[in-house]
C-alpha positions, 0 to 999 in steps of 0.5 A: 561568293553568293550574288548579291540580291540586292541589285537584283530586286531593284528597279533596273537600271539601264545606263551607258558604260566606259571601262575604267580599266588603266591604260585603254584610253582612248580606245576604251571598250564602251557598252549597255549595262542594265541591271535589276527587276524589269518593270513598266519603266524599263523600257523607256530607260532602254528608249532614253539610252538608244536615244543618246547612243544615235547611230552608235551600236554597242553591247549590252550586259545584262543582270536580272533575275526577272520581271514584268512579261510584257516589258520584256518582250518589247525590251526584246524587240527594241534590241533585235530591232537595233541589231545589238548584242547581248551578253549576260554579265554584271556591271561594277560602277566605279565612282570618279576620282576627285582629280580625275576631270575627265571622268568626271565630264564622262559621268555628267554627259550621262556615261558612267565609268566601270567593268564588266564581271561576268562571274556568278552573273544571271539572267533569269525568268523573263530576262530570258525574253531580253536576252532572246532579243539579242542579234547574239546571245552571249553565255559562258560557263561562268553565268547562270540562264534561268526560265520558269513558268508564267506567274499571274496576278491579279490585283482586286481594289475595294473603292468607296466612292461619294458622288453629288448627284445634280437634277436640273429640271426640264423647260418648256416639256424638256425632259430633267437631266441628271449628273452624278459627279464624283466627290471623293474616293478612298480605297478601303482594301487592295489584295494580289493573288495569283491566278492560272496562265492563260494558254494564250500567253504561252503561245504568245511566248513561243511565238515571241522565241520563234521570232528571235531564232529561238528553238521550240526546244525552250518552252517544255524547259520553260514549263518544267519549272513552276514559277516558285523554282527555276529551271537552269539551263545547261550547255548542251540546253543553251545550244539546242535551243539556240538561246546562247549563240556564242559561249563567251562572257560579257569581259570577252565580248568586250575584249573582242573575243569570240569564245566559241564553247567547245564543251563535247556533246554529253559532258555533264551539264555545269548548272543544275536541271531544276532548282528550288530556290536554294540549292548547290552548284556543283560546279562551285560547290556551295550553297545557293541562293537563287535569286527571287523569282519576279512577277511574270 
């Protein structure tokens, strides 16, 4: 099935989750689900969430075709500085039972109920930087990692501004003192257009990889896409750069299993070198729509 892109170009979403499967209470898996495009809110929905876990250190699933830069790398951060892991996976939420009050009392103490579906789940464009923030990485076969080049903007806003101008004359030789005060302002125009990356956000980047354990394997990969495609990383590249440290799912994470990939070196790669934003998964054999690229 094609992912749904829906939740993807909305803001993300960043929330704590207890499975919902039948008969794990009351040892039920527990873990972070974040999913959507990274804006200047999401970090402060990650600060909210750790808040609320104290001490407690539980996974986080991730699901996000991209977004904002700089928030990804502090969302990075925050993660590494919390010690958690990370594995790429979408979340379903499941809505309580009318006669389930115990579910029902989860949700209001600010735990929602669901399961883990790592099929066809990615992490893309500057979600790569969130995961890199990860104590482990967790990536399998079943899930797509994507990076790309920097994407700039630069937004320029046309202003008409009314100002009082107030003169109040000087006493006794003084010098008159003058105060423009603003009265109104209306925005007549705004236009966005992109620009060239500054090289100093690339170092930025790799430096920021370097941090996290990453090889410098992954910036020529990150440039060899323009930020209108994606370039998917293969096993081998997600092992040669460090940026998968276990070959696991968010389901076998959850289940407590350490899936190391065994895929021999050579093998041809799952996923696709470089793509456009339409192509064919070899593996699965289809037509597929990549999801938006983000602003980064």
């Amino acid at each position: 099935p094609k992912p749904a892109l829906g939740a993807l170009e909305q803001p993300m979403q960043v929330s704590l989750v207890r499975s919902s499967a039948a008969g794990c209470e009351p040892d039920c898996p527990e873990w972070i689900a974040a999913q959507g495009r990274i804006d200047a809110a999401t970090p402060r929905k990650f600060k909210k969430v750790f808040a609320q876990l104290g001490k407690r250190q539980l996974p986080i699933l991730i699901h996000s075709g991209g977004g904002n830069v700089d928030e990804s790398l502090a969302i990075g951060r925050l993660i590494r500085a919390k010690g958690l892991d990370v594995a790429v996976s979408k979340t379903e939420v499941k809505p309580c039972a009318a006669t389930d009050k115990a579910c029902q009392k989860s949700v209001a103490s600010g735990t929602q109920r669901g399961r883990p579906l790592s099929y066809r789940s990615l992490c893309a464009s500057a979600c790569a930087f969130v995961l890199a923030g990860g104590k482990r990485r967790f990536v399998s076969k079943r899930t797509l990692v994507g990076v790309h080049q920097l994407t700039s903007f630069e937004t320029q806003i046309k202003l008409l501004r009314t100002y009082r101008i107030e003169k109040r004359a000087g006493w006794f030789g003084a010098p008159a003192q003058t105060k423009k005060v603003l009265v109104s302002e209306k925005r007549i125009s705004e236009k966005t257009y992109e620009k060239p990356t500054e090289s100093g956000r690339y170092k930025l980047v790799g430096k920021y990889f370097a941090e996290m354990g990453v090889t410098a394997a992954v910036m020529p990969l990150l440039m060899s896409a323009t930020g209108k495609s994606m370039h998917w990383l293969s096993i081998n590249e997600l092992r040669d750069t460090n940026l998968a440290t276990t070959f696991a799912d968010g389901e076998q994470l959850l289940a407590g299993i350490a899936a190391i990939d065994a895929t021999p070196p050579g093998k041809p790669a799952l996923m696709p070198g470089t793509c456009s934003r339409r192509d064919c998964d070899p593996e699965i054999g289809e037509d597929y729509t990549a999801p938006p690229n983000g602003s980064n």
